[in-house]
C-alpha positions, 0 to 999 in steps of 0.5 A: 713386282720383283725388287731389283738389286744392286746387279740389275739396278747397275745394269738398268741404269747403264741401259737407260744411260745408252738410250738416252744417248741414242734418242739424242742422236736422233734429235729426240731430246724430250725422251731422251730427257725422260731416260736420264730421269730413269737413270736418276730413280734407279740411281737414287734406288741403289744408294741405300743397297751400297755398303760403302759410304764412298760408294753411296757419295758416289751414287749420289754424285751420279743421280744428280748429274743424271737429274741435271742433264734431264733438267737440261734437256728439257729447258734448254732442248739441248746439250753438249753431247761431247761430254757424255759418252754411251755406257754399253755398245747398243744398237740404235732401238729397232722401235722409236717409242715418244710417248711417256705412256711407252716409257712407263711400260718400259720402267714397268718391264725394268722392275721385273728384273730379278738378281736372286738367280747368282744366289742358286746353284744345281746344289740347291736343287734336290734330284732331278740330275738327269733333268740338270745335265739335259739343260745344261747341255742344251743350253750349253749348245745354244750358247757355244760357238757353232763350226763355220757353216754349220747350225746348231740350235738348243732350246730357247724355249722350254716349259716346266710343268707339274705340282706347285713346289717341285722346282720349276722356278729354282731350276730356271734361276739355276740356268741364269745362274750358270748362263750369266743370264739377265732374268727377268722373273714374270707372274701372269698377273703382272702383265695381264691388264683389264685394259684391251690391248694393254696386255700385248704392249707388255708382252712386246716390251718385255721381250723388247726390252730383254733384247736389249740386254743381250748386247754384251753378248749375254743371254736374257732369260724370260722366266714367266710362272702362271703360264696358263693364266697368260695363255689359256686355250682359245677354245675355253672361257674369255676366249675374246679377252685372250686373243690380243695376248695369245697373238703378242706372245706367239709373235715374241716366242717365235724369236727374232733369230732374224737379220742374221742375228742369233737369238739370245732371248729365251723363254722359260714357262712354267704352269700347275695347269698344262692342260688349260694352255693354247695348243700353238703357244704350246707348240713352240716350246721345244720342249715340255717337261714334267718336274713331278713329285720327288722321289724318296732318293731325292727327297732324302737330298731335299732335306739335307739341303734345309737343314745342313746346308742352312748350319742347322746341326743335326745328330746323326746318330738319331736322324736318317734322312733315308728314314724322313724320305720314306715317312714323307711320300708324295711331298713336294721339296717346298712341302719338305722346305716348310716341314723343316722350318716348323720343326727348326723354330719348334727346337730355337722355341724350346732353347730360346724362350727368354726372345718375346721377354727381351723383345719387350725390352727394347731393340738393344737387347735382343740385338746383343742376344745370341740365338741356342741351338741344339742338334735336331733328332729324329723325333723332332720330326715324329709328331711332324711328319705324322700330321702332315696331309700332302698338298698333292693327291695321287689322283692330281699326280696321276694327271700330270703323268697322263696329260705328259703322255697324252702329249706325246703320243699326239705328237708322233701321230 
């Protein structure tokens, strides 16, 4: 599972804090008790995040008010609801859930939630600048203000797909990013369960619990990678064991832009294998994109990302970027990121080899020790660059390209 920051752990227990208010108010004390002792464990996690002691005093005043009140509830069936007041403007849940297995799914989707999204930025991605306005404009329309009578629909849900490493999972954390989006980071594996009908509760809460998130007005973004994995087409192997789940998931995709309310859950999926998904779950993304290989403008962009934007000094005079672009064909930018990481700890080795020595001396010494560097030239990465053998083929390259074009033509047909 995905460790929560600080951000999602604030916004986890605020949710659990309006929940347990809610069940209250409804007479459902026990649960209602069960979400204060949620409050009190994402509390408790917080504590050791924050900086300053008087925000850990703090914290730690807080879990144990939310233990008390769990405490209270559970002994005494009730409490002075004058004194606690909701934290968020939700609505009332639309499924009363009172069983504790419900609550620990829910605590399960809970932990999905992913903070690394503030850390991305459109810089950090190399190329793809038509791709990059493309969904900033359409998710820009999902999210503005419409004239009065007038409907105008961005995407909700689009799927990434393409070789391991070319961006997918960046440029859905750089959408969060500029959407302000909660994100909630979902691996296939992580809510495909050998237990019949497991699977589908999960799906259902992970999008329950992401509507919840929208409240403030802010969208919740689904990133779900493995995609395939999740929704293999009915027609191939384990077709029985899918059904449950390939059900659940065209229900949530489908949206709840209903009620009158807009829908401000999106999906973004992400596969290496487009061609084993289920041709209707494919049919409601809006749209399905090819993030390919990069080409050598971008790859030229991808390694001046990991080096310079990383402070990695480099001479210039030596080293071409351009040059590196046209030696390294057919990498992928995660290909790109580990080369220059190998040749980086090649060139801290040769100017740092007293580090294993003050290792041994013990903690304080390497502490006090300043790492040397120097700047990185083009035969730093000659004998490289000349043993690399790249993850993806062409024959692999060509598949995608023609699985994309396939698709096309099938659907103006």
């Amino acid at each position: 599972m995905t460790s929560q920051g600080p951000q999602a752990l604030q916004r986890s227990i605020e949710r659990m804090l309006t929940e347990a208010n809610t069940r209250m108010a409804v007479g459902k004390n026990e649960e209602a008790s069960r979400s204060y002792h949620k409050a009190a464990q994402f509390a408790e996690q917080m504590i050791d995040m924050l900086a300053e002691s008087d925000q850990r005093r703090a914290m730690s005043v807080r879990a144990a008010e939310y233990n008390q009140r769990a405490r209270t509830l559970r002994s005494k069936g009730s409490m002075d609801g004058g004194r606690i007041k909701p934290v968020e403007n939700h609505e009332a849940d639309e499924v009363a859930y009172s069983d504790e297995e419900a609550d620990a799914l829910e605590q399960q989707i809970l932990l999905l939630i992913d903070d690394s999204p503030s850390r991305v930025d459109w810089d950090a991605i190399g190329g793809l600048e038509t791709l990059k306005n493309e969904l900033k404009f359409h998710y820009g329309l999902a999210m503005a203000k419409a004239p009065e009578g007038v409907q105008v629909e961005g995407w909700n849900n689009i799927m990434f797909y393409g070789p391991p490493g070319t961006g997918k999972t960046l440029l859905a954390c750089a959408v969060a990013n500029k959407l302000s989006a909660t994100f909630f980071n979902v691996k296939a594996s992580q809510i495909v369960s050998k237990w019949v009908g497991e699977s589908g509760r999960l799906i259902s809460t992970l999008y329950r619990v992401a509507r919840k998130f929208t409240g403030d007005g802010r969208p919740a973004i689904i990133f779900i990678d493995e995609f395939d994995a999740l929704c293999k087409s009915r027609g191939g192997e384990g077709q029985l064991y899918h059904q449950q789940m390939l059900a659940a998931i065209l229900s949530e995709i489908d949206g709840f832009a209903q009620k009158g309310r807009r829908d401000l859950v999106m999906t973004i999926g992400a596969t290496n294998r487009p061609w084993d998904l289920d041709a209707a779950v494919l049919s409601r993304f809006e749209r399905r994109i090819l993030i390919g290989l990069p080409g050598a403008e971008a790859r030229a962009e991808i390694f001046r990302i990991h080096l310079e934007s990383k402070g990695i000094p480099v001479d210039h005079r030596s080293l071409s970027y351009t040059r590196l672009a046209e030696k390294t064909e057919r990498l992928t930018g995660r290909e790109i990121a580990r080369l220059c990481k190998e040749v980086t700890a090649a060139m801290l080795g040769e100017m740092n080899p007293d580090i294993p020595a003050l290792v041994d001396a013990g903690l304080q010494r390497i502490q006090n020790y300043e790492i040397k560097v120097r700047a990185l030239g083009q035969s730093d990465f000659t004998r490289a660059v000349e043993r690399l053998v790249p993850d993806t083929g062409e024959a692999a390259a060509l598949r995608y390209a023609d699985w994309g074009k396939a698709l096309n033509e099938s659907n103006r047909a």
